[in-house]
N, C-alpha and C positions, 0 to 999 in steps of 0.2 A: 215917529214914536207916538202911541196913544198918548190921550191928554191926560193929567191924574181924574179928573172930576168920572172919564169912561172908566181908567181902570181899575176902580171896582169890580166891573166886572169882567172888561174885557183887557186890552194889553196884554204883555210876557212877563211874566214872573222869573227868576233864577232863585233855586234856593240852596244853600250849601249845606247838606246835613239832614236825613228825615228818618230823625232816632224817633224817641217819643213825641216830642216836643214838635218838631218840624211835623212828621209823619201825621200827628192831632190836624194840624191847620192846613194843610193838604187835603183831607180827609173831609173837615170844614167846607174847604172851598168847593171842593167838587158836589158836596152835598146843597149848597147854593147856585147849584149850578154853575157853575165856573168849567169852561172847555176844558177835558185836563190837558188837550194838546200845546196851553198855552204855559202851561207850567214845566219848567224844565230842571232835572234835580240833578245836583250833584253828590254823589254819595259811593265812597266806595265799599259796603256790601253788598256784593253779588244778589242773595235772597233779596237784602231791600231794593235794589234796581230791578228784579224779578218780579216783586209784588206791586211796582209804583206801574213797571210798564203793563202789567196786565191792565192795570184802572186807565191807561192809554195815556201818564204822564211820560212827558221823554226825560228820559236817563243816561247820565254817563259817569263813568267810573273816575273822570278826575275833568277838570277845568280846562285841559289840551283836549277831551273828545266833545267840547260841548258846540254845538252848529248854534253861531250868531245869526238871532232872528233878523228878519229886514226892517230896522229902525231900530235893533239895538233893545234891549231890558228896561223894560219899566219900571221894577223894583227889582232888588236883590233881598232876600231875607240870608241873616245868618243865623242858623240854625244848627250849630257844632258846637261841641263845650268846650268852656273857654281855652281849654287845656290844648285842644287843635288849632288855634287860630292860627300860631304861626307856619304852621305846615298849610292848611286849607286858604289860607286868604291870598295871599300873596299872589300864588297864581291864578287866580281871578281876576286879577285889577286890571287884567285887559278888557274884561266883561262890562262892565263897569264904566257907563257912559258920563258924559257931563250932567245929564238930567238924570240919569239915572236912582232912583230913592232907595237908599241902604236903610232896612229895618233888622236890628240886632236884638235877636231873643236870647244874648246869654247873659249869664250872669259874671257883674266881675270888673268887664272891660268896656274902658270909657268909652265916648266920642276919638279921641283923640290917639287911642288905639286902635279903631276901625281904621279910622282915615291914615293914618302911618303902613297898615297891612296893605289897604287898599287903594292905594295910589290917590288919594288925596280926596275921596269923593265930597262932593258940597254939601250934598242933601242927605243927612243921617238922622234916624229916630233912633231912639235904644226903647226899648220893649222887655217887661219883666211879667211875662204869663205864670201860671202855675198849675200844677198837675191834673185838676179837674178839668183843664182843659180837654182832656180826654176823652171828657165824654159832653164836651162843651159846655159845663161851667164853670170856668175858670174865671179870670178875672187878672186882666193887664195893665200894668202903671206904664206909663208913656213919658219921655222927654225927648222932645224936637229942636233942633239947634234951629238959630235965628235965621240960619237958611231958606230953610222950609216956609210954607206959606201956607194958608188955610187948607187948599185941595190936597196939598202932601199930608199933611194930617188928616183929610177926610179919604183919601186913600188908603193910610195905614187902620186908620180905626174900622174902615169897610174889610181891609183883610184879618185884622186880628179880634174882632169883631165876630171871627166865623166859630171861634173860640169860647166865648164869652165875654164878660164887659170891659171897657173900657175905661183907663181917670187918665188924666193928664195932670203932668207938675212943670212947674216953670225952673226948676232949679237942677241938671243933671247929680248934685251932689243927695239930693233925698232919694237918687235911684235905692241905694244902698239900702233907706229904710223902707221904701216898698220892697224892695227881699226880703227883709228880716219881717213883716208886715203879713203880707201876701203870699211872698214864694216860697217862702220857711214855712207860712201857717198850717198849710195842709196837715203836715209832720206835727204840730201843738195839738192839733184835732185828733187825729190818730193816738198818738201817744194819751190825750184824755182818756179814749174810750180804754185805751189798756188801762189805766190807773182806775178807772171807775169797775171794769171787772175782777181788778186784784180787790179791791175796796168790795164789790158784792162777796167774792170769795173767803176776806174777812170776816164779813158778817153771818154764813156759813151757807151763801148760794154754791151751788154748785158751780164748776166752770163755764161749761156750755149755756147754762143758764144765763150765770151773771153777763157774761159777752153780749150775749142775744139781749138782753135786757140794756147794757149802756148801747151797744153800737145803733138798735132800733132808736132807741132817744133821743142820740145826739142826730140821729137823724132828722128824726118826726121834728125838734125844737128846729132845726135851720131849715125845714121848710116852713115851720108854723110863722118862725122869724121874715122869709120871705116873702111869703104870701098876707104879711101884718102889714095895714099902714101906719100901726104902734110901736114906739122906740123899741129896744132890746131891755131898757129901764121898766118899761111898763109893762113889758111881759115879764119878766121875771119879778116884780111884785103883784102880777097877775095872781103869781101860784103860789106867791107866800102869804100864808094866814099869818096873823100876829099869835107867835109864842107856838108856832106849831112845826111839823117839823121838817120840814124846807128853812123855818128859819131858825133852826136849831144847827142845821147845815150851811147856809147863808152866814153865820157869825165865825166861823171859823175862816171857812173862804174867803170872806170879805174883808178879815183883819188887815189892815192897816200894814203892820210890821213883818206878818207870817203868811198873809194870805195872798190871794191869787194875781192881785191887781200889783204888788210887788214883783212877784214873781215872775208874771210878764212881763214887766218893765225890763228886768234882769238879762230874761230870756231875748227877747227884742233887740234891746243894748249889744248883747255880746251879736247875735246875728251880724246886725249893720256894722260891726269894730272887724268883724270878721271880712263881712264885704268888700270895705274900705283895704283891710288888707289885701285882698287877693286883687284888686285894681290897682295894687303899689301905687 
């Protein structure tokens, strides 16, 4: 078996699932160069085992057609929503070496439910990506059980990495609030730009207008935000004049009781309660 420190790049990959999610860091890895003959997918649609083996990934339509490489799986990534696990893992657990490193990209299910489906494995990350991974900017919260060792972490951050960024937490229980943080957020962004179009619309922009006008914004601010080595604090008192009207809009927002920083809290809170639920 490769060492973790090689496979980054090199090694066997097994991955269960390449919906979106999976499909992104597939896409990822071979764009960094990664052999795709070393990636092997499990997935049963036809078209997506169609389109993986054209890119020269091997495919098989369930865990009994899958050909064990010589030394066995480097990583397994899961990649299925949580709602398969009990069907798709379980026969896997053959796959599924002693070293073997299980990286779980769903949402939901713990440590303690991998290792139950999957035959007890030692070495487990849980991984919580989110949809701009798509076009690789997402951004993934990480927790590694005590297992694991510095190279298994610098393994998984080289694969999920191919994604976009990386944080690590020390606590499996705050997985929850990076969903509600992170994997949720896309959906709070989105949903802004609708609220700021109904709101141009109000004010008697046209549609296509008002659209074009927030969705451009929220754009141009989260790159301007990225590309700043100035807080998120300083830019946006960047573009507020005193008494002008950003901060005529800024005091509603920013109320305390009705405004946005509630709001969010709110919105957050119920995510992670939600979380916590679907992990029983």
């Amino acid at each position: 078996m490769t060492s973790a420190s090689e496979a980054g790049t090199a090694g066997q990959l097994l991955v269960i699932g390449a919906g979106r999610m999976g499909g992104a860091m597939i896409e990822g890895w071979i764009a960094r160069g990664r052999d795709p003959h070393s990636i092997t997918v499990i997935d049963p649609s036809a078209d997506g085992r169609a389109r993986l083996q054209a890119r020269g990934v091997r495919v098989a339509a369930d865990a009994d057609a899958v050909a064990m490489p010589d030394g066995g799986f480097d990583v397994l990534v899961v990649a299925v929503k949580p709602q398969s696990f009990e069907a798709a893992l379980p026969p896997a657990a053959p796959l599924v070496g002693a070293e073997t490193l299980v990286v779980s990209v769903a949402a939901g299910k713990t440590v303690q439910t991998l290792r139950d489906l999957l035959g007890h494995p030692r070495k487990v990350i849980r991984a919580m990506p989110n949809t701009p991974a798509a076009i690789g900017r997402g951004i993934t919260g990480c927790y590694a059980v005590p297992e694991t060792d510095g190279a298994d972490r610098a393994l998984a951050e080289a694969l999920l990495s191919a994604v976009g960024e990386v944080v690590w937490i020390e606590d499996e229980g705050l997985i929850d609030a990076v969903t509600a943080v992170s994997g949720s957020g896309p959906a709070y962004v989105f949903h802004m730009i609708e609220a700021m179009t109904l709101a141009g619309e109000e004010v008697g922009l046209p549609h296509e207008t008002a659209r074009r006008l927030a969705r451009a914004t929220v754009i141009g601010a989260a790159a301007l935000a990225d590309a700043s080595s100035e807080t998120e604090t300083a830019l946006r008192e960047a573009v507020t004049s005193p008494a002008g009207t950003t901060a005529a809009a800024l005091s509603v927002l920013m109320d305390r009781q009705a405004g946005l920083p509630p709001l969010m809290a709110r919105a957050v809170t119920a995510a992670r309660d939600r979380g916590r639920e679907l992990a029983g």
